[in-house]
C-alpha positions as CSV (number, residue, x, y, z in Angstrom):
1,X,-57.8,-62.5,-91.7
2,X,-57.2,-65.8,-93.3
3,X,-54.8,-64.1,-95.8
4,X,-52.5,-62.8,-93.1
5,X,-52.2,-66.2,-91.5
6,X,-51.4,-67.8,-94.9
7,X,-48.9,-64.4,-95.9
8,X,-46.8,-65.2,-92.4
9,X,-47.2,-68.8,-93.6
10,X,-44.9,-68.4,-96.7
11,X,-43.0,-65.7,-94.9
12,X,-42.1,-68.3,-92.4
13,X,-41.0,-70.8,-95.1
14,X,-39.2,-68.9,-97.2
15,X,-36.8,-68.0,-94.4
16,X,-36.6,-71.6,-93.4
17,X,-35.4,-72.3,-97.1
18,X,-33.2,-70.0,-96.8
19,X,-34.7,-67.7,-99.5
20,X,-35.3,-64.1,-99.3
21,X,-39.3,-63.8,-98.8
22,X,-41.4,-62.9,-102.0
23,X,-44.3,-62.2,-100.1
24,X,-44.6,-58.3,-98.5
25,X,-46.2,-57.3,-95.7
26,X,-49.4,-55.4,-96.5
27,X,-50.1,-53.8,-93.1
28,X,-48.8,-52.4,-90.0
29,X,-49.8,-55.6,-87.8
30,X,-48.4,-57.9,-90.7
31,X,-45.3,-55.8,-91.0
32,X,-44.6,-56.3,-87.0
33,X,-45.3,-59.9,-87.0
34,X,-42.4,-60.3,-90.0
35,X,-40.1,-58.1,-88.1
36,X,-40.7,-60.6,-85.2
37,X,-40.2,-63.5,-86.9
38,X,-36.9,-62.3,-88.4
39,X,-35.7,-61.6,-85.2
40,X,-36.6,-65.3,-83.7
41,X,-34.7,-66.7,-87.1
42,X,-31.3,-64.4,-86.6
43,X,-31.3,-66.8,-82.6
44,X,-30.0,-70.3,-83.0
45,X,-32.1,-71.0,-79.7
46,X,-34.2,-71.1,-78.0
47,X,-36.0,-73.4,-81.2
48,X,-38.3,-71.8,-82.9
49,X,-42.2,-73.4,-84.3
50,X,-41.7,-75.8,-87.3
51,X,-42.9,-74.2,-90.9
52,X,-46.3,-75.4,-90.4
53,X,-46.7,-74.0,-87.4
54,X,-49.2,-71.0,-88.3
55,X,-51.6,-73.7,-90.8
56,X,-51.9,-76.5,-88.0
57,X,-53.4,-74.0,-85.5
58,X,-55.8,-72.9,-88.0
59,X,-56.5,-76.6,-88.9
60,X,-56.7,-77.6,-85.3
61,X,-58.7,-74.6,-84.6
62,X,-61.2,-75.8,-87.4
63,X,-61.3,-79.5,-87.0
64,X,-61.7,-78.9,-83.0
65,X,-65.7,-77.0,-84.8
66,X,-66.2,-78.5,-87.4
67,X,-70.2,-79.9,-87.9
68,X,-71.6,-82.0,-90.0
69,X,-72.6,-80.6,-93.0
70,X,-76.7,-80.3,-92.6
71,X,-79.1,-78.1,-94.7
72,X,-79.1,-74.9,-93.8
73,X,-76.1,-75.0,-91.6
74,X,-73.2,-73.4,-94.3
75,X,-73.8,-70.2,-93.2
76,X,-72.3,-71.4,-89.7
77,X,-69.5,-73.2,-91.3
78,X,-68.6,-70.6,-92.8
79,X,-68.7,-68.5,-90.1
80,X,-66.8,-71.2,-87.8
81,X,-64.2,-71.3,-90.1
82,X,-64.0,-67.4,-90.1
83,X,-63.5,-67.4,-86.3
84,X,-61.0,-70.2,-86.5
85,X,-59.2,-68.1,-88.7
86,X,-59.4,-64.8,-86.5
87,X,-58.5,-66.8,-83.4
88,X,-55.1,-67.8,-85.5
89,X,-54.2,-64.6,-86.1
90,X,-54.7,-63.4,-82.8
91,X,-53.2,-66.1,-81.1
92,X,-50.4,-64.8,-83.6
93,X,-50.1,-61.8,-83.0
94,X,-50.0,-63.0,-79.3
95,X,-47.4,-65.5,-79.9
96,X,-44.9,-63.0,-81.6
97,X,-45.5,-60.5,-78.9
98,X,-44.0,-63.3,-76.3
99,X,-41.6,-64.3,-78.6
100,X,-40.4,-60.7,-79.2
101,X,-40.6,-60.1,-75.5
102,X,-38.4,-63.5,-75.0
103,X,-35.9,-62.6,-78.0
104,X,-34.7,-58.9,-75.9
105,X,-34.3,-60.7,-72.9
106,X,-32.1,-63.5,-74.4
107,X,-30.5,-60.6,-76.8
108,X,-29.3,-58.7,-74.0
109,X,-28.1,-61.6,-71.8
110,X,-25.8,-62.8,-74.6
111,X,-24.7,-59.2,-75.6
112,X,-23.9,-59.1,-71.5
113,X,-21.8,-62.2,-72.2
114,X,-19.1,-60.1,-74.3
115,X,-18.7,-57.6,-72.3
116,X,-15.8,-57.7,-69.6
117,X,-15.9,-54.0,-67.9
118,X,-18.0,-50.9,-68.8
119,X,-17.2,-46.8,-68.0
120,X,-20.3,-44.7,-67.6
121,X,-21.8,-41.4,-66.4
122,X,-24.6,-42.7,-64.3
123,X,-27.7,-39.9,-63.1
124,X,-29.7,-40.4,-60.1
125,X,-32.8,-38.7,-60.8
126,X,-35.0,-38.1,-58.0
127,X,-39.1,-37.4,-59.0
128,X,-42.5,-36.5,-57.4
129,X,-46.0,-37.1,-58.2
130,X,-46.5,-33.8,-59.3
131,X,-44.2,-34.6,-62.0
132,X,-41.0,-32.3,-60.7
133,X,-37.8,-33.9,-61.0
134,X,-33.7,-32.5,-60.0
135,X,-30.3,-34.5,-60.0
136,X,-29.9,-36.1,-56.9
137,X,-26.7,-37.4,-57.9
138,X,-23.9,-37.5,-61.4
139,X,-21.7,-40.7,-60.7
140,X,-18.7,-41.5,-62.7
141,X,-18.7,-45.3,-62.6
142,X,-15.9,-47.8,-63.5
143,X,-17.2,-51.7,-63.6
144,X,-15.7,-55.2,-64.2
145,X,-17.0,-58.8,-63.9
146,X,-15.0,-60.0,-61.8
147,X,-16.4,-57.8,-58.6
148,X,-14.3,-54.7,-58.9
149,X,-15.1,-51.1,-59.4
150,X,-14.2,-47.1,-59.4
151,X,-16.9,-44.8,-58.7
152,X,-16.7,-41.3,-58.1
153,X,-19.4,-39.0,-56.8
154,X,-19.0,-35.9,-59.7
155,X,-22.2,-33.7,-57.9
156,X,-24.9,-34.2,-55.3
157,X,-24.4,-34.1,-51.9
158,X,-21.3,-36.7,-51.7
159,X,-19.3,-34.9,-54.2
160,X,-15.8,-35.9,-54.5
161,X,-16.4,-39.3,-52.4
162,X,-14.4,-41.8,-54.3
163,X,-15.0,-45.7,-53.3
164,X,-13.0,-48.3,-54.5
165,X,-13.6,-52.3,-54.7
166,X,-11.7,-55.5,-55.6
167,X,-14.8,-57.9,-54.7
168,X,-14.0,-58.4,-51.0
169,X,-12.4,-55.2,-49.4
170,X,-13.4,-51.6,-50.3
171,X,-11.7,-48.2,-49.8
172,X,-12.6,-44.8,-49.7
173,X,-11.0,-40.9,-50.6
174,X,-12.8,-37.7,-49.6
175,X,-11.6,-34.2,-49.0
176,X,-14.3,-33.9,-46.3
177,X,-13.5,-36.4,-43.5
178,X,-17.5,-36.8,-42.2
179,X,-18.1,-38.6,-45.9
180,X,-15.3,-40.9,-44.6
181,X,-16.5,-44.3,-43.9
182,X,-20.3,-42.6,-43.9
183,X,-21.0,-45.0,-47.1
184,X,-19.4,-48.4,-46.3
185,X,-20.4,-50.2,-49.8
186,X,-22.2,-47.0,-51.2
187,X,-25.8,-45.7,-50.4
188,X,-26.3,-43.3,-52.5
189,X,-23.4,-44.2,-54.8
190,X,-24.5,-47.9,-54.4
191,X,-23.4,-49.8,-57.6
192,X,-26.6,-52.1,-56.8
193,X,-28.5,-49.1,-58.0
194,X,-27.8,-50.0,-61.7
195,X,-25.1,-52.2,-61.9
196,X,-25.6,-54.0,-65.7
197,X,-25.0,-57.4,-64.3
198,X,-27.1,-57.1,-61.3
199,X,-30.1,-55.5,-63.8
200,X,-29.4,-58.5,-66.4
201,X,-30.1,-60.8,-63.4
202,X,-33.1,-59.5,-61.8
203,X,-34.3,-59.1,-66.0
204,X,-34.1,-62.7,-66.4
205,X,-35.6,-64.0,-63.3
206,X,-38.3,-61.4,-63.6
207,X,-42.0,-63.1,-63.3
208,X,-42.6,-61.0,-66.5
209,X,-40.8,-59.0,-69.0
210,X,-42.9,-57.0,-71.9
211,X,-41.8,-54.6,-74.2
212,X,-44.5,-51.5,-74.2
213,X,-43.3,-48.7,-76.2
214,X,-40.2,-47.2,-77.7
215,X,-37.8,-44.3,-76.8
216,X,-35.0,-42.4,-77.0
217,X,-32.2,-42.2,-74.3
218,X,-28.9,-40.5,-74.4
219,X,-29.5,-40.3,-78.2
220,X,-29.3,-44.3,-78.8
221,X,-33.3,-45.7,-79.7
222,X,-34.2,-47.9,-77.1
223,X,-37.3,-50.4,-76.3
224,X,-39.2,-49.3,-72.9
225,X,-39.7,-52.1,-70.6
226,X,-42.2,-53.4,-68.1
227,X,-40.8,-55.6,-66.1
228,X,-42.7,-57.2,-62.9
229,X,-39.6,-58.7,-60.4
230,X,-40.3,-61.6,-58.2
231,X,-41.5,-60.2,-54.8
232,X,-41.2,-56.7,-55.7
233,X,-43.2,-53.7,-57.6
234,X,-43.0,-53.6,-61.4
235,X,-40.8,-51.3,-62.4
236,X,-39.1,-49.7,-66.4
237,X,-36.4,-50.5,-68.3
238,X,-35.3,-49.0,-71.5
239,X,-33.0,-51.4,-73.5
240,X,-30.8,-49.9,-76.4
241,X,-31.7,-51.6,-79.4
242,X,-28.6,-51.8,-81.0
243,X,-26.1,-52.7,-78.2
244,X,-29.0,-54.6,-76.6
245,X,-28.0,-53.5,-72.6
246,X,-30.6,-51.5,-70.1
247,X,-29.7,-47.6,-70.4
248,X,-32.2,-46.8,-67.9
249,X,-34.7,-47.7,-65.0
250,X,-37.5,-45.9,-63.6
251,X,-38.7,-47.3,-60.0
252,X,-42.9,-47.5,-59.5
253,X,-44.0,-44.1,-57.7
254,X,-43.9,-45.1,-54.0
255,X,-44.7,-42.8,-51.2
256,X,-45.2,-40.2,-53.9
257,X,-41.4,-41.0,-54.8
258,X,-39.6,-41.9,-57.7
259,X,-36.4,-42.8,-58.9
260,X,-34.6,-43.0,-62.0
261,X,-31.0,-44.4,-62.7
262,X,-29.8,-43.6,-66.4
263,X,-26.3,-44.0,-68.1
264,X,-26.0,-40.8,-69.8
265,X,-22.9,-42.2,-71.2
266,X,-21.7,-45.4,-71.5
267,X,-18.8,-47.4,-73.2
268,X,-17.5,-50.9,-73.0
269,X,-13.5,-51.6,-72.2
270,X,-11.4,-54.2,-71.6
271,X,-10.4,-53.5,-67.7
272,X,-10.3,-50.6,-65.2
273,X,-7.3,-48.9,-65.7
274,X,-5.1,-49.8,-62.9
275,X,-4.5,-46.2,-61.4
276,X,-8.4,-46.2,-60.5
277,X,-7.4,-49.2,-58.7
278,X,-4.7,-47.9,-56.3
279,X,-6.0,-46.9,-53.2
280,X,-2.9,-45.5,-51.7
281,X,-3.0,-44.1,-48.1
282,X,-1.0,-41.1,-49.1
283,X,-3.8,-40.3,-51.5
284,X,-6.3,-40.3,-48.7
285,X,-7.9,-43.7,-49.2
286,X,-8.3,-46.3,-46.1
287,X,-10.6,-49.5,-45.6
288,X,-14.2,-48.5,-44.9
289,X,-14.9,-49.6,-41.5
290,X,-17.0,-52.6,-41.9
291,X,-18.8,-53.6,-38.8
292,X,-16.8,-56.8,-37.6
293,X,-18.3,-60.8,-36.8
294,X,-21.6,-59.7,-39.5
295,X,-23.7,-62.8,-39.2
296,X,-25.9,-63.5,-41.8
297,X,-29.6,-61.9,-40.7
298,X,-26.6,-58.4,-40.5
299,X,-26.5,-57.9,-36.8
300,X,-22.8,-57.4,-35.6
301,X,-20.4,-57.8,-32.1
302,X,-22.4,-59.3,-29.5
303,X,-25.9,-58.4,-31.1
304,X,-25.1,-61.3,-34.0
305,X,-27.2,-63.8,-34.0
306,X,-30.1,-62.0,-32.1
307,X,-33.4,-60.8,-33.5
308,X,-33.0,-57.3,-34.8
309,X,-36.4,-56.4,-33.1
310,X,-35.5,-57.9,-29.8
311,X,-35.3,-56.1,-26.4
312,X,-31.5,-56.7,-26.2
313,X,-30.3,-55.2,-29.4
314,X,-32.7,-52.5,-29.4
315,X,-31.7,-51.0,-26.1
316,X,-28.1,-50.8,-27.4
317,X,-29.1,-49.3,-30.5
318,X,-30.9,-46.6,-28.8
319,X,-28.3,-46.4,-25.5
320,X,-25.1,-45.9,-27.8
321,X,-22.9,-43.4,-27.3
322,X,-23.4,-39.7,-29.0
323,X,-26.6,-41.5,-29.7
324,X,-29.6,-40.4,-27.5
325,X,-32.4,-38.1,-29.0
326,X,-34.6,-36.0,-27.4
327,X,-37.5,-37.8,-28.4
328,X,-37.8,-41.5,-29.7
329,X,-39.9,-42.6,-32.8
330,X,-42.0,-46.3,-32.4
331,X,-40.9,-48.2,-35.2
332,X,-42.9,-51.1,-36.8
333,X,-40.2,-53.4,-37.4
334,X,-42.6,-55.6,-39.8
335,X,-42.9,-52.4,-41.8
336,X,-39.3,-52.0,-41.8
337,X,-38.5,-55.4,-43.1
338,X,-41.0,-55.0,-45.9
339,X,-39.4,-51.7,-47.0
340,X,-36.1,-53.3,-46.8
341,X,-37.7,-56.6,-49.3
342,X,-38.8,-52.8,-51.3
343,X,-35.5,-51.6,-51.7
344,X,-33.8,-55.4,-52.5
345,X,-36.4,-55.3,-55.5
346,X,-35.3,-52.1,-56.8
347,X,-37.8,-50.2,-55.4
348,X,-37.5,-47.0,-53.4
349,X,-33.7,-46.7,-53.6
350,X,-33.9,-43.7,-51.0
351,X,-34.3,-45.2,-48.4
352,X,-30.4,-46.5,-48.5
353,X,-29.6,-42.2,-48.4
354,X,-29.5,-41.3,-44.7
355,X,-29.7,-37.5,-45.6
356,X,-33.3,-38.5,-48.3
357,X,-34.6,-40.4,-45.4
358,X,-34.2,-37.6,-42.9
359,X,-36.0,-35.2,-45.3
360,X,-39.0,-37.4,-46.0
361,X,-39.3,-38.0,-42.5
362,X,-39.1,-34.0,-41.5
363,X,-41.1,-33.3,-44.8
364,X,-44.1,-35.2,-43.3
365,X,-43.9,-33.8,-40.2
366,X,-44.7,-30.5,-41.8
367,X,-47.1,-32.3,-44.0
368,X,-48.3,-35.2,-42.6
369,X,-51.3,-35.6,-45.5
370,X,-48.4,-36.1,-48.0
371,X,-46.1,-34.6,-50.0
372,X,-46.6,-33.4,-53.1
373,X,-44.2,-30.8,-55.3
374,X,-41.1,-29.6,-53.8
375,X,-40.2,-30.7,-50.1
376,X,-40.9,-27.9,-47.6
377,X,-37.5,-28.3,-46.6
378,X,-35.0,-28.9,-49.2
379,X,-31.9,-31.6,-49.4
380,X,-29.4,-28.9,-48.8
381,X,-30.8,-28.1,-45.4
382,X,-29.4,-31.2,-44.1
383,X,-26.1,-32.2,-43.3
384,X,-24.3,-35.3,-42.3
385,X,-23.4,-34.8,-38.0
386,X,-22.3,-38.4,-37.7
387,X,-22.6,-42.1,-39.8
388,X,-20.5,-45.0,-38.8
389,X,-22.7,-46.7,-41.4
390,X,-25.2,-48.7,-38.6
391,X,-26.0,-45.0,-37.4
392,X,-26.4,-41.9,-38.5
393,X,-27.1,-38.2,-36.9
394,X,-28.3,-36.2,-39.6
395,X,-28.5,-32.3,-38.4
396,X,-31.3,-29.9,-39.8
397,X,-31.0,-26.2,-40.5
398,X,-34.2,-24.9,-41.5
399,X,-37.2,-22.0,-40.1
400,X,-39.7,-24.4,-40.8
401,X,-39.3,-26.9,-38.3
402,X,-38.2,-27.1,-35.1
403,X,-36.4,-30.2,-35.3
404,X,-32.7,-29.7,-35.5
405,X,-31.4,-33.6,-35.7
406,X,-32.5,-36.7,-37.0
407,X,-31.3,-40.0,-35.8
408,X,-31.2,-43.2,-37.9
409,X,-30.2,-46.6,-37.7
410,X,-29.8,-49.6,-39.7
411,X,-32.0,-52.0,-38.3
412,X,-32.9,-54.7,-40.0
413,X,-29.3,-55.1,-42.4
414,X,-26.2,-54.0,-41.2
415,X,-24.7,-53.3,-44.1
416,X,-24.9,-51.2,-47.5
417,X,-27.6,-52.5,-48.5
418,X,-29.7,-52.2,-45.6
419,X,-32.8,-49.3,-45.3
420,X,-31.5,-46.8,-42.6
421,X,-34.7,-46.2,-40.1
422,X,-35.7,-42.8,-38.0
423,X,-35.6,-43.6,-34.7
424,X,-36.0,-40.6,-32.8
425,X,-34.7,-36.7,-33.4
426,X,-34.2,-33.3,-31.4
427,X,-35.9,-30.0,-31.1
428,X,-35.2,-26.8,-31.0
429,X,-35.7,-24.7,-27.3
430,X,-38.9,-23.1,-27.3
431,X,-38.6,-19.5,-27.8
């Protein structure tokens, strides 16, 4: 062990002379900890441990046990010096494992740093536990810096949607005028799903970051990820190794759901072309229909300002218009708002889908111990009655239920990022 430490030792000082190191690694753990320091020596910061870094913790180490040298006490010198030496390399070993952990998540912030818009193919991938997986959606997604973007819904249940930002107003284009308006900043399509800057963010901030493994996406190599955000659950990330941005993010399995957001294809441009930009009214596009005076806890018009769980607001939620099931669901609203903390840590991303919220909702009404494989009714079954983006009437056509509507509402955000909540639903007539 003792060899190793003094190995990494000249390794170390050869590359802070400047020389090309003599010494070669003679193992696989020896060969990682020289890759790691290579990779803290290409960073100018953070600084990096002085050349004698590695020898002064074994000296430490061994002054801290040294005894006074007694008859029949070498054998326990020895043996203290031994452990000293084991407890260096492990504490090295350690210590590059941070470091490398550290160096990716400064690597991909500064890569970040050079980049000035992006074009991907971004695919939602929806999972169970029983390990079944389908495409909820295929996005094509145009991104800049400064707040502006171009997505287009290519397949899933929005297709041909097109939304359109420039940082404060946003537009939208579909064929079919019940998608109109129905995502006000994107749900489904929300570029908070995997937006790079948004994922470089939470990366940094993250109470932990560690590299566990290593994988392939798309073709490009790629280090897996396990990163644990601040007031959420852990969750993936696979970071290409050469361009050093996340490719893809898997969500912890919740509720036996599971999410995964991947760029299939992605390449990095100087601006969105401008014709993605225009949101001509000939073309179909017009201003989603953000509700009006928002205050900040996301209640709107008269409600703003008021508790979201409070008598007033939820008697007009439920007393709207259009808007008054058969039968009412209770709803927890402490439950609600730690979903909704969920979902603002990346977590359970389906609950900002009306239509995925319906289905789990009907799903365990059929199956109220769980669901596990497919859903007994599937995501097709559903269709969009009504969403002005607070609510939503999501109709069901399917044998094996008797519900035939779902209501839900946004309760604790008004906005796209809010959780959308059942709140009550129809039958059918008994036969």
């Amino acid at each position: 062990m003792s060899n190793n430490v003094k190995k990494l030792s000249a390794f170390i000082d050869s590359l802070n002379n400047e020389k090309n190191p003599a010494v070669k690694a003679d193992s696989e753990e020896l060969d990682r900890l020289f890759d790691a320091v290579r990779q803290i020596k290409a960073l100018k910061p953070p600084a990096m441990p002085g050349e004698s870094f590695p020898r002064s913790i074994v000296q430490n180490l061994t002054r801290k046990n040294r005894q006074p040298i007694k008859a029949g006490r070498r054998t326990w010198i020895g043996g203290t010096a031994g452990i000293a030496a084991v407890l260096a390399v492990a504490l090295m070993v350690n210590f590059a494992g941070v470091i490398r952990n550290s160096y990716v998540v400064y690597a991909v912030e500064q890569a970040y740093n050079d980049v000035k818009a992006y074009h991907g193919t971004l695919e939602i991938i929806f999972g169970n536990e029983a390990g079944e997986t389908q495409t909820q959606s295929v996005l094509d997604v145009w991104v800049d810096k400064n707040g502006n973007y171009y997505i287009e819904v290519l397949e899933g249940s929005y297709k041909g949607l097109k939304t359109v930002s420039n940082g404060e107003k946003v537009w939208q284009s579909s064929a079919d005028e019940n998608l109109m308006n129905a995502l006000p900043l994107f749900t489904e399509t929300n570029k908070f799903i995997f937006e790079l800057g948004n994922e470089i963010d939470e990366l940094k901030n993250a109470e932990s970051a560690r590299i566990i493994g290593d994988d392939d996406i798309s073709g490009r190599p790629a280090y897996i990820m396990e990163v644990a955000p601040k007031g959420g659950l852990p969750y993936r990330l696979w970071v290409d190794k050469d361009a050093r941005i996340p490719l893809q993010k898997q969500s912890s399995m919740y509720k036996a759901i599971q999410y995964t957001t991947r760029y299939v294809e992605i390449n990095f441009i100087e601006s969105i072309p401008e014709e993605f930009m225009t949101t001509d009214p000939e073309a179909g596009f017009r201003e989603a229909d953000l509700a009006e005076a928002k205050h900040e806890d996301g209640l709107t018009g008269k409600n703003a300002g008021k508790p979201a769980d409070s008598p007033e607001v939820i008697a007009d939620n439920s007393g709207a218009a259009g808007f008054k099931p058969e039968y009412t669901v209770d709803v927890d609203m402490e439950i609600e708002k730690a979903e909704q903390l969920s979902v603002d840590s990346g977590s359970s991303p389906w609950k900002l889908d009306p239509v995925y919220a319906a289905q789990v909702f009907v799903s365990l009404r059929i199956t109220p111990e769980g669901i596990i494989g497919d859903y007994p009714v599937e995501y097709d079954d559903f269709t969009i009655n009504e969403n002005n983006g607070v609510r939503a009437k999501i109709a069901v056509n399917s044998e094996k239920t008797d519900i035939k509507a779902v209501y839900l509402e946004r309760l604790i955000r008004q906005d796209d990022t809010g959780v959308w909540t059942v709140t009550g639903y129809d039958v059918s007539p008994l036969p």
